[in-house]
N, CA and C atoms as an extended XYZ file, in Angstrom:
225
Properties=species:S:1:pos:R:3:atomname:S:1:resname:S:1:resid:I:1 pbc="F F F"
N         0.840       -1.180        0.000 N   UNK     1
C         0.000        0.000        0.000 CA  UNK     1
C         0.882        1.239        0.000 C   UNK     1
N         0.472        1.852       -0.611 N   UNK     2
C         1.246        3.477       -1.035 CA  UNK     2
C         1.850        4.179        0.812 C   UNK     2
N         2.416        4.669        0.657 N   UNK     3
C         1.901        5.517        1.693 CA  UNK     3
C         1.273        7.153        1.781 C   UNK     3
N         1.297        7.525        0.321 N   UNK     4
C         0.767        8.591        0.957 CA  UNK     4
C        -0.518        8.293       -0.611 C   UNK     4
N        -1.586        8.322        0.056 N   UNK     5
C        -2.676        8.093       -1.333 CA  UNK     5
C        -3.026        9.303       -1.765 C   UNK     5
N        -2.578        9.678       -2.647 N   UNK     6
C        -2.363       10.878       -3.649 CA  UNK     6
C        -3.625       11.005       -4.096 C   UNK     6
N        -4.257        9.694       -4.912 N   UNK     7
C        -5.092        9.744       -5.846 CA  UNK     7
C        -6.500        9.636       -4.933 C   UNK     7
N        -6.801        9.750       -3.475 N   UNK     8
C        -7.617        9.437       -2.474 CA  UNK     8
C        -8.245       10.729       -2.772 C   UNK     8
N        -6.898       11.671       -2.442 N   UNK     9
C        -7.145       12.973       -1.920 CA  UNK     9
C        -7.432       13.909       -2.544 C   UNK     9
N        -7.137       13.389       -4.363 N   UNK    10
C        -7.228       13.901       -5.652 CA  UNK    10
C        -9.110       13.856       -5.748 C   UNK    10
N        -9.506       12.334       -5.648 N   UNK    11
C       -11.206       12.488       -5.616 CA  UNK    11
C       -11.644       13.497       -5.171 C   UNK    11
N       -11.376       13.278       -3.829 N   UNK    12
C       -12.178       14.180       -2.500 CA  UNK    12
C       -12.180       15.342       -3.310 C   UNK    12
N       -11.156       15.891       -3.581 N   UNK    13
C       -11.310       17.619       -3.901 CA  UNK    13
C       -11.651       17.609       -4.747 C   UNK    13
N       -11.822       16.832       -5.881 N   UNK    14
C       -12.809       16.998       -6.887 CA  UNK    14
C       -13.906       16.933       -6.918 C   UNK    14
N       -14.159       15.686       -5.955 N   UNK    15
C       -15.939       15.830       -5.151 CA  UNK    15
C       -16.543       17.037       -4.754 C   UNK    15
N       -15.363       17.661       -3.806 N   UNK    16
C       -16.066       19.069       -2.889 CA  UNK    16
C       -15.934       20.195       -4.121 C   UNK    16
N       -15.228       20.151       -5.068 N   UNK    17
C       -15.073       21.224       -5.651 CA  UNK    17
C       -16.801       21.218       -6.773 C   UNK    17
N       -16.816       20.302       -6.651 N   UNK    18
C       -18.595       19.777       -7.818 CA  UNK    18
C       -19.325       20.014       -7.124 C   UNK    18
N       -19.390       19.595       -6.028 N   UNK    19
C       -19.746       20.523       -4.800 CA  UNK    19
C       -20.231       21.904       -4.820 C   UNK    19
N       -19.270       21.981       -4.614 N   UNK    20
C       -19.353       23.359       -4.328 CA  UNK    20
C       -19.779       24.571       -5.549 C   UNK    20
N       -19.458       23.981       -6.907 N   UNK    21
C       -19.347       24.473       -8.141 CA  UNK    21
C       -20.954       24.743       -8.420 C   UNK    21
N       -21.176       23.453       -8.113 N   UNK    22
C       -22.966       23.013       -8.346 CA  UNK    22
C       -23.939       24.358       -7.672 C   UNK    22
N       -23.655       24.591       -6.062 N   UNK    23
C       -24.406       25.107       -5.217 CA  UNK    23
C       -23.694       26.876       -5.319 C   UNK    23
N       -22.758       27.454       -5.984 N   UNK    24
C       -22.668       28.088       -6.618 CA  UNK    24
C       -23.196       28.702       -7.722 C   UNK    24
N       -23.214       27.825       -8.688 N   UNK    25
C       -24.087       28.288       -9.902 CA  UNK    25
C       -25.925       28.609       -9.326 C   UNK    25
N       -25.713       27.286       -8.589 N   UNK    26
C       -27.479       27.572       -8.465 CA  UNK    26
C       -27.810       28.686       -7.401 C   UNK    26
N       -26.904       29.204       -6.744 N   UNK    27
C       -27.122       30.329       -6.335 CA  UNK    27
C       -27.149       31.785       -6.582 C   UNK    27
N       -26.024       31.342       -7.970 N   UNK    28
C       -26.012       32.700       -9.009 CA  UNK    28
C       -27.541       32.629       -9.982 C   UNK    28
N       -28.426       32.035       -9.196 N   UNK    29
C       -29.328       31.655      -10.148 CA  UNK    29
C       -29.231       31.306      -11.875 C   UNK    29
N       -28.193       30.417      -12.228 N   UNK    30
C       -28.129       29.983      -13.331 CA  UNK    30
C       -29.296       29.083      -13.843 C   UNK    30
N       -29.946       28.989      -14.974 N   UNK    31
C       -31.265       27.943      -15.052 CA  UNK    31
C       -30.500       26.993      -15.303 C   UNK    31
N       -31.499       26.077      -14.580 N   UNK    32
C       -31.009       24.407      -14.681 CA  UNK    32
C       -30.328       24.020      -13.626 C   UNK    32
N       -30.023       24.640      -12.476 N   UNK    33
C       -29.305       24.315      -11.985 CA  UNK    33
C       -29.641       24.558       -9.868 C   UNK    33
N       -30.736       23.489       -9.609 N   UNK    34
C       -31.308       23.681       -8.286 CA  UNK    34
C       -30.445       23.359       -7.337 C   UNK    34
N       -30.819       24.299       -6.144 N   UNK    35
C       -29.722       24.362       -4.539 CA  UNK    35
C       -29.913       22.962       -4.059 C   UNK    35
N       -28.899       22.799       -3.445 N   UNK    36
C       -28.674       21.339       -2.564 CA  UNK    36
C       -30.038       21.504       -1.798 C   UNK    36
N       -30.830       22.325       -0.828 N   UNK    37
C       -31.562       22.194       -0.432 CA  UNK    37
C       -32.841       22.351       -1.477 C   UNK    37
N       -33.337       22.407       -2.491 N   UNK    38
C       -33.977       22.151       -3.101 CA  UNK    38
C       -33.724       20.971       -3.937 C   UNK    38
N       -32.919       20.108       -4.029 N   UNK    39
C       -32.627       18.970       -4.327 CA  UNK    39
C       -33.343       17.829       -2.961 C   UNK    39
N       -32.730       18.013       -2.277 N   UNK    40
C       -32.841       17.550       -0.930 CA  UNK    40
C       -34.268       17.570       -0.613 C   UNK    40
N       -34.933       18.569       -0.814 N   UNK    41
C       -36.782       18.571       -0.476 CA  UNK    41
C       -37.416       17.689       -1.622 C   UNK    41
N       -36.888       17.748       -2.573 N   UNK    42
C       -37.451       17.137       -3.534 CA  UNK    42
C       -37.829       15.783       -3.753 C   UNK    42
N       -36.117       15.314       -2.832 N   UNK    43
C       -36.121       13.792       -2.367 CA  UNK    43
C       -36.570       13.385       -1.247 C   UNK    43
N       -36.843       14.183       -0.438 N   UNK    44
C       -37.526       14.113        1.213 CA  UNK    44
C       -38.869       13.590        1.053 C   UNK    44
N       -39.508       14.738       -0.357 N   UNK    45
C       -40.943       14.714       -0.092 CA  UNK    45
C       -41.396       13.663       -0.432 C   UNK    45
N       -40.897       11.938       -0.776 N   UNK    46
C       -41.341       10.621       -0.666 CA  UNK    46
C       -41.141        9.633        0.380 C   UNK    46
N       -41.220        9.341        0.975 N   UNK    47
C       -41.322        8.239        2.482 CA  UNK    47
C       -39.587        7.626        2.210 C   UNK    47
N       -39.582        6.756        0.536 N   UNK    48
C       -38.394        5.964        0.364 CA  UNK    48
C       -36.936        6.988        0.133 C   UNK    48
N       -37.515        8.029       -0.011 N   UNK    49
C       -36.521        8.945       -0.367 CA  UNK    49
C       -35.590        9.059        1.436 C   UNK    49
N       -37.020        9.787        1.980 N   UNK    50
C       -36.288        9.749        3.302 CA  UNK    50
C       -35.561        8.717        3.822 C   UNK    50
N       -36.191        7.422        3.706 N   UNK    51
C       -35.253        6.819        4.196 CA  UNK    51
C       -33.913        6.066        3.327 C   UNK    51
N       -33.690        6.408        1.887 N   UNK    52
C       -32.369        6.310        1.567 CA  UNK    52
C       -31.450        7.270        2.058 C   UNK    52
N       -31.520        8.905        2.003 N   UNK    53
C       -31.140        9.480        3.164 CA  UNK    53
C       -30.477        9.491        4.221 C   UNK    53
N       -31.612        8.442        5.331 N   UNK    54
C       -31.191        8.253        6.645 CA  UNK    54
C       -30.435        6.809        6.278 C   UNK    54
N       -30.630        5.959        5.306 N   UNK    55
C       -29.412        5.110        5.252 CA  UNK    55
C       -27.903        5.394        4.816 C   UNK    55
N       -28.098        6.614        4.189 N   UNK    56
C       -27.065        7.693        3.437 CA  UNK    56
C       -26.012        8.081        4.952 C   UNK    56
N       -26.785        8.744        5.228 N   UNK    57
C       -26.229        9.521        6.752 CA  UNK    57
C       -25.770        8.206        7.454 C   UNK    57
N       -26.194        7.285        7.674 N   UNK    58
C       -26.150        6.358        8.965 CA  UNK    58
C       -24.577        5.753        8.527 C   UNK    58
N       -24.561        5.533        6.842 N   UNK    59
C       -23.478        5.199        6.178 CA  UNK    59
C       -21.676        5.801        6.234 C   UNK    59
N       -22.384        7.043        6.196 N   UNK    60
C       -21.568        8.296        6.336 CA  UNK    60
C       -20.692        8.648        7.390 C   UNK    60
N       -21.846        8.041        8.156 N   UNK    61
C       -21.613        8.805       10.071 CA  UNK    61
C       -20.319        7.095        9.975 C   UNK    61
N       -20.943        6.327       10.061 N   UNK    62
C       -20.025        5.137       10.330 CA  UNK    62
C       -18.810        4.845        9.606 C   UNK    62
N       -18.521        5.561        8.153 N   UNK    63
C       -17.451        5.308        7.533 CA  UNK    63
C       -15.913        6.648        8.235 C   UNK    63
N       -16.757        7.780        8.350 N   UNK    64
C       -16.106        8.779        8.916 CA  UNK    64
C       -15.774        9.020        9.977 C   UNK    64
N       -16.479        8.387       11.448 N   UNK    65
C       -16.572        8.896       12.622 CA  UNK    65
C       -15.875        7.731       13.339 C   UNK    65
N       -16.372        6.278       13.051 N   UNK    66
C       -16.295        4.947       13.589 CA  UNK    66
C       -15.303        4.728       13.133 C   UNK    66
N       -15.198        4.047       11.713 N   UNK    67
C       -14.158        2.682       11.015 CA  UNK    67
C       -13.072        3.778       11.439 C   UNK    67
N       -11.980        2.893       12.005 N   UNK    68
C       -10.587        3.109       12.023 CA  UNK    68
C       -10.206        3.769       13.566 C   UNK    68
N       -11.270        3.526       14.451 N   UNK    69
C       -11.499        4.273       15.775 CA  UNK    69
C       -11.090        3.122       16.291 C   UNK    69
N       -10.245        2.286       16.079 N   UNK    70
C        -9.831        1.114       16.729 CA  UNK    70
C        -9.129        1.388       18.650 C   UNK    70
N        -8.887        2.367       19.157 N   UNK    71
C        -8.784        2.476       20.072 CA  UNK    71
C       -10.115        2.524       21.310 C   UNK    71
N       -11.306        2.784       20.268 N   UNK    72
C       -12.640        2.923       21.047 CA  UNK    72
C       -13.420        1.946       21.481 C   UNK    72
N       -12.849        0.367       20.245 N   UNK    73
C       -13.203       -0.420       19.962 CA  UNK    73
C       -12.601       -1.886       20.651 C   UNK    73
N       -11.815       -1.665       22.094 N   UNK    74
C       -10.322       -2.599       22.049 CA  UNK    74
C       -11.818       -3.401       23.206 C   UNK    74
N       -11.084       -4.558       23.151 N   UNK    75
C       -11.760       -5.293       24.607 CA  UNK    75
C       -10.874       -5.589       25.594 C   UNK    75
């Protein structure tokens, strides 16, 4: 394994930068182009939506907060 994962860190900022690019434009009011929170209501306002969501988050919370917390985890 590498040690320093270059190409990890290369995603990420390309993620946040689409990100961020996205909720930009749609704030410059560009057409075509709706706010994260109007995305987000859109998918709320169905029962299954919400709960891909809360499987989203639950996913999230555990890949970021938990995995690799091996000191929290010792018996």
């Amino acid at each position: 394994m590498a040690r320093h994962p270059w190409i990890g860190y290369l995603v990420w900022a390309v993620l946040f930068g689409a990100l961020f690019a996205w909720e930009g434009l749609a704030l410059a009011n560009v057409p075509g182009f709706p706010t994260l929170s109007d995305a987000f209501r859109h998918v709320m306002r169905y029962p299954i939506g919400r709960w891909i969501l809360f499987a989203l988050w639950l996913w999230a919370g555990w890949h970021f907060f938990i995995r690799g917390w091996h000191f929290l985890l010792r018996s």
